[in-house]
Structures are given as structure tokens and as C-alpha cells.
N, C-alpha and C positions, 0 to 999 in steps of 0.2 A: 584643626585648632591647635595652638600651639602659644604656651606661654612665652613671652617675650620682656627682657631687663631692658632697661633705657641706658644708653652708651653715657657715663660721665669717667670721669676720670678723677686721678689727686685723692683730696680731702674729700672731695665730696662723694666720692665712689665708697671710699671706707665710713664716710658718714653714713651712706644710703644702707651699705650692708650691715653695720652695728644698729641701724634703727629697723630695721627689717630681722634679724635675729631673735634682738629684744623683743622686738613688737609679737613677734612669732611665738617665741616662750613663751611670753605672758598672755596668751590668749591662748594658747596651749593647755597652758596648766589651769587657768580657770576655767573649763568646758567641764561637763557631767557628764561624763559616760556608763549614766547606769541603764539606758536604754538599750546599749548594747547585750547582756544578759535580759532585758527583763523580759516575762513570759506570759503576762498577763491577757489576758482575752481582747482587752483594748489595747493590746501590744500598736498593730497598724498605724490606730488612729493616733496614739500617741507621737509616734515615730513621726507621723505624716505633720505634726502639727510643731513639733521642735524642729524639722525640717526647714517649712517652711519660714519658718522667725529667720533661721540662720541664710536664705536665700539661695546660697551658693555653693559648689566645693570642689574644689581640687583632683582630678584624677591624671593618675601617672599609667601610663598603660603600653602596653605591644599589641594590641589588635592594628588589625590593616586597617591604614587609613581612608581608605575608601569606606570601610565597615563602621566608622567610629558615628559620624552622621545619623548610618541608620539605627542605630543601637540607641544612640543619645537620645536623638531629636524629638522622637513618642514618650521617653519621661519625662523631658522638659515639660515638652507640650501638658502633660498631664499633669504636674505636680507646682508648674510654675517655677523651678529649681533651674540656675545657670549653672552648666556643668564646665569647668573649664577644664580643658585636657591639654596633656604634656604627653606627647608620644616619641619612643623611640626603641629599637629590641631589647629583649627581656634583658640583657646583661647592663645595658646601658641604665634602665630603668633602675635594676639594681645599684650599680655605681652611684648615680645620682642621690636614690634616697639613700645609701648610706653616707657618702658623705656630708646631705645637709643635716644628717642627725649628729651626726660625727661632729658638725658645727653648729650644734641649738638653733638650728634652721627647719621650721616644721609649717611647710608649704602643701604635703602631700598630705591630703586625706586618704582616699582611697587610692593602691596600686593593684592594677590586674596586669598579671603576668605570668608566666609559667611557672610549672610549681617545685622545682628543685631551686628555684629564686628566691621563689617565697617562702620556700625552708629554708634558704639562707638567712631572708630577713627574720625570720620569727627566730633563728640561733642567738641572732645578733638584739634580739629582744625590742624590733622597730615596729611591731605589731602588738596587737591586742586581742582577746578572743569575743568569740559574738557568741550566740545563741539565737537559732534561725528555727521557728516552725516547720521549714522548707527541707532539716536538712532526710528525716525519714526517705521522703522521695528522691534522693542523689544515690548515686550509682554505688557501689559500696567503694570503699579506698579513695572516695572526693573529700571528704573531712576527717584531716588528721585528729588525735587523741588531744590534740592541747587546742583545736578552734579556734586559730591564730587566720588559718586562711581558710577556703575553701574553694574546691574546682568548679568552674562554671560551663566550662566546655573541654572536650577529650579530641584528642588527634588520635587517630586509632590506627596501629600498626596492621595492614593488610599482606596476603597474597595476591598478586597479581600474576594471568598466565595471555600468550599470545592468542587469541580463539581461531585461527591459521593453523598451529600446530599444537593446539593440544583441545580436544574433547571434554567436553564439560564433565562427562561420565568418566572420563580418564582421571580423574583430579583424584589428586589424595587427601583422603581421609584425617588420618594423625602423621605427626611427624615423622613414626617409623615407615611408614609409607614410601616418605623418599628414597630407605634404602633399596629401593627395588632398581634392577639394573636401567632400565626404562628413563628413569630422570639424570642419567650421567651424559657429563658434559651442558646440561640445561637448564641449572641452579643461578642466580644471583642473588646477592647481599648489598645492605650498603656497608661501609666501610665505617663509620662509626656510631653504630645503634648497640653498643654493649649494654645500653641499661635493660633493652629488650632481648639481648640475650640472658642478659643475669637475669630478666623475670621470669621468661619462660624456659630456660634451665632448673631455677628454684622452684617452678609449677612443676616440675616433674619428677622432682628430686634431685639435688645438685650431681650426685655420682652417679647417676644415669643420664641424665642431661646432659653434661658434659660427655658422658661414652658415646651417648648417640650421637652428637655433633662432629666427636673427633672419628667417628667410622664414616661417616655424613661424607667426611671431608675426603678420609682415605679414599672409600668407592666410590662415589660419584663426583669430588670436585664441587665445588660451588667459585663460582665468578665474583671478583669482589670490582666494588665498583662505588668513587664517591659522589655523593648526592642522590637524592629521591628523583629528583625530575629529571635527571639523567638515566638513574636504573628505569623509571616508568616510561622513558623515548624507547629503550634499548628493549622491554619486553613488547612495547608496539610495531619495533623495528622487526622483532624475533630472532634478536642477536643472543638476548637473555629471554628462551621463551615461558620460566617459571621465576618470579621474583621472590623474596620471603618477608624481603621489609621493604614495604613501600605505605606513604599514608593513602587511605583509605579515601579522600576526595581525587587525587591522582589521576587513577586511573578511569573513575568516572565521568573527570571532567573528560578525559584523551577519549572517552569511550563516545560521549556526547558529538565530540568532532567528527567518529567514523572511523578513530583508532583500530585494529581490529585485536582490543584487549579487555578482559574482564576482571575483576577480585572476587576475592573468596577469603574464607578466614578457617584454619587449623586453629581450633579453640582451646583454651579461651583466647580470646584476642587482647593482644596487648595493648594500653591505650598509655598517651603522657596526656598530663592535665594542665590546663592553663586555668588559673584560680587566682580569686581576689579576695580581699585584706584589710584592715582598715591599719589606718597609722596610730601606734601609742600617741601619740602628741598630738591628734588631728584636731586643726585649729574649727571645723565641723564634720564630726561627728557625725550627729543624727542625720545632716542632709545622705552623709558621705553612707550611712546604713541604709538610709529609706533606697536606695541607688543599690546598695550588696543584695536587697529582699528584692528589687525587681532585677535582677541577673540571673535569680537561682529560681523566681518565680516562672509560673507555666507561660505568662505572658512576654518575660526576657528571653526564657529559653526560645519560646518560639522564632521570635527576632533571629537567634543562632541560628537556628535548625534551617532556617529561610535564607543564612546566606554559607549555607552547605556547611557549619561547623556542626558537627557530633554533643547533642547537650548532656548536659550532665544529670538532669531531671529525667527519670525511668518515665515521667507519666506525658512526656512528650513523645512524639512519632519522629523517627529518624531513620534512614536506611539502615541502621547497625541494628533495629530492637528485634529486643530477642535473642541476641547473639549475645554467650556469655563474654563479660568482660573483666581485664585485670588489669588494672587501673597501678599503674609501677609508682610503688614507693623511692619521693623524693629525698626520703632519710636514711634510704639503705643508699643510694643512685649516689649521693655525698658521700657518707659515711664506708663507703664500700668501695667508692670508685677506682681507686689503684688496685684492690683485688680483679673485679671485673674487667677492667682496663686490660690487664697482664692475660687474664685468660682468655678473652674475646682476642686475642691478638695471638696468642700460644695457639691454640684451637681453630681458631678460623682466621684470620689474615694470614700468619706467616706459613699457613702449610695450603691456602685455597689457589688456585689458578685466576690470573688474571685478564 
């Protein structure tokens, strides 16, 4: 599903977009968004019931289009709500809302997207904060301090190792582990996951972090190599027979084929979140909430979990539970990123073997 303009030109093209601006502001500003906070016991039925007046709403999104279908089509069905969706990747999605905010253009209610985006947009003050029953049961580091956005699903950084050449019982423990001579020459990386480096460096303490990584590199080498589905062919191949950053669906789907490789996770495991938002100006609101409550709900998440995404709700079943996780701040990930950038490349690119 995919929003579509009607091709005019001239006068009438700058007519269509100043009455489409206008019309957007002014139904913007007149909307109530005290539902969004409110916490009352009839919270639901409220929500469910200014939902429905409004019929419809706008979502901006990066899920795979294959997924969007199944995700949609059971809240429709159940709340009687037309979801219209606008898809494209996370950066794209960003681009988009911010320029039509940038031009009193407010088309998007809800945007689900990943979540160093959506710390962009909440910088850029294109969002609004909610208050969700739901959020106790999210995984911890899913709802930042200002509940502008929140994560609804995790991509979770795994190890992957060949099961050809290495023993399940052979597998290491902690990271210092790797330095044992055993894993030299047998490391791979991808090439640009420094935000997972900065996190679990900073999970260890930055100046041991950083020491173990740069003796990592001295003793045993690590293989650098760009893209996930490339590093996860090469540990199937057994060219790379131990991976460090690979996501966590990966390898289970290669493993489903007959791959002969498995994951494992050196804990905590690192995860990036893909989380949703509402719009400051969202011309519906309550439909565009009743929609954020079943995402974070046991009900939505399920939906995830069922098309192999990692939920963000603790009290759903997922192949990761149980495994601690550390969920990477997308305000250090911005705010940080030429530091980490510089070191993840000092440290491991310019001295790893390729």
C-alpha cells in the first residue's frame, strides 16, 4: 500500500499543494491529543472510541513490505480503522517527514522506523510523547526518557560459528575468551556496526573494552568484511568460521536451509530497535494511538515474533528470551558517532586482516 499524488501541473499543481498544506495545518491544530497521556482505567475504550469517529490514519513506515499486510490487516479487521501506509527505508521515511513538517505539510500520523531516526525526529521536535500501560513490559532501553517514540521490535546482534569447524562445547564464553590462540585467523566482523562496538565496549568499561579489542586484533586478527548476509554466507562457507556481528534471524534462517551454521550470544547481546511515534501535528491522533497500543500489545507483538522479528514485549516467547539484552542508545549512536566512528576504525578496520 502506498500513498499516491495525482500528476497536475501549472496553477493547478501549486493550487492542489497550498490547499493540501492549509487543509493539513488546520486539522492538525484542531485535533485533542489528551488521549495520548491519559491513564485512566477506561483508557482503551476511550481510545477505541475517538478512533473510530476519526476512521482512518496515515502510517510512514520501514517494515518489509511483505510484513506490512500481515501486521495491518487483524487491526483493521478488528477495529474497522483504514490504515493507509507509505513505505520506504528508515532514512527515506525520515527525509520525507521532515521536509513535510518543514513545509506545514502534516500527512503523517504515525511513523515506525528505527530508532536513531526517530531520535532524530523527536530532536527535530516532529513527535509527541504518549503514555502506554504497555510500557513496564518492554525490554529495558525501548522507551527513551522523553516518550516521544518507542521500540516495538529489536534486531539483535548475534555470534555465529560454522558447526563443521567448531564444537558447540568449543565456543567461547566472554569475550576474553577470544584471546586464546585457538581463534586466530577465525574472527569476522562486519565493517560498519560501530554502534555495537561503542555498546559493548561501554558495557565493559570503555578502557578495557577498547584494550581487549586492540590485543583481539594484535593476537588473533579478525576479518573485516561488508554486509551481514555476506559475513553469514562466509561463516556457512567456513571461510569466516566464527562471526561477532551478524543479526540474529541470519543465521537461523541459513541454518533452516541446511546451512551447517549456528548463533550464540557473548552477553549481554546487543540489540538496535525499530520503534514507533506519533506525529506533533497528526491530523488522527487517537486512530494513529489505538494502532501504537496494539504494536507494543501481546497481541501485535505476537504478529512480530511470527514473522521472525525479535519483540520488544518481555512477556512474549521469542528465540532470544532469557538472554540478557542491551538495547544501543540512539542518543549516544548520534550524538557520539564521530567519536565511535574514529575508534571502531583505529581499533579494528585499519589494523584487522581482510
Amino acid at each position: 500500500m502506498k500513498i499516491s499524488l495525482p500528476k497536475v501541473s501549472g496553477p493547478a499543481l501549486l493550487g492542489c499543494l497550498l490547499a493540501c498544506m492549509l487543509g493539513g495545518a488546520g486539522s492538525a491544530a484542531a485535533q485533542d491529543y489528551s488521549l495520548l497521556k491519559y491513564t485512566g482505567a477506561d483508557r482503551e475504550q476511550k481510545i477505541a472510541a475517538a478512533a473510530r469517529k476519526e476512521g482512518t490514519f496515515t502510517l510512514y513506515t520501514s517494515i518489509a513490505e511483505k510484513d506490512i499486510p500481515v501486521l495491518v490487516g487483524p487491526f483493521e479487521k478488528k477495529y474497522g480503522i483504514k490504515v493507509r501506509v507509505w513505505r520506504a527505508g528508515s532514512d527515506k521515511v525520515l527525509q520525507r517527514t521532515l521536509t513535510e513538517a518543514t513545509g506545514k505539510r502534516y500527512d503523517a500520523d504515525a511513523i515506525h522506523i528505527s530508532a536513531p531516526e526517530l531520535e532524530a525526529l523527536h530532536k527535530e521536535q516532529v513527535l509527541q510523547p504518549v503514555t502506554s500501560p504497555v510500557f513496564p513490559d518492554l525490554v529495558p532501553g525501548a522507551v527513551p526518557a522523553h516518550h516521544e517514540w518507542t521500540g516495538t521490535l529489536l534486531t539483535v546482534f548475534v555470534q555465529a560459528y560454522n558447526t563443521n569447524q567448531i564444537k558447540k562445547e568449543e565456543l567461547p564464553q566472554r569475550f576474553e575468551d577470544l584471546l586464546q590462540p585457538k581463534w586466530k585467523g577465525k574472527l569476522g566482523i562486519e565493517m560498519e556496526d560501530f554502534d555495537w562496538f561503542a555498546t559493548t565496549v561501554t558495557e565493559m568499561g570503555e578502557a578495557k573494552g577498547l584494550k581487549l579489542f586492540r590485543d583481539l586484533v594484535a593476537t588473533n586478527g579478525i576479518s573485516v568484511r561488508k554486509g551481514h548476509t555476506l559475513l553469514t554466507n562466509m561463516v556457512g562457507s567456513g571461510e569466516v568460521p566464527l562471526a561477532l556481528t551478524v543479526y540474529n534471524y541470519m543465521p537461523e534462517a541459513a541454518r533452516k536451509k541446511g546451512v551447517p551454521i549456528a548463533w550464540f550470544t557473548l552477553q549481554p547481546a546487543v540489540a538496535r530497535a525499530n520503534g514507533i511515534g506519533i506525529a506533533r501535528r497528526a491530523p488522527h491522533p487517537n486512530a494513529a494511538l489505538l494502532f501504537y497500543d496494539y504494536m507494543l500489545s501481546p497481541e501485535g507483538q505476537k504478529i512480530l515474533a511470527g514473522l521472525d522479528y525479535v519483540p520488544a514485549n518481555v512477556t512474549v516467547d521469542s528465540p532470544l528470551k532469557g538472554i540478557k539484552l542491551k538495547v544501543i542508545d540512539p542518543a549516544v549512536t548520534i550524538g557520539q558517532m564521530d567519536k565511535w566512528n574514529r575508534l571502531y576504525d583505529d581499533v579494528i578496520l585499519k589494523r584487522a586482516g581482510k
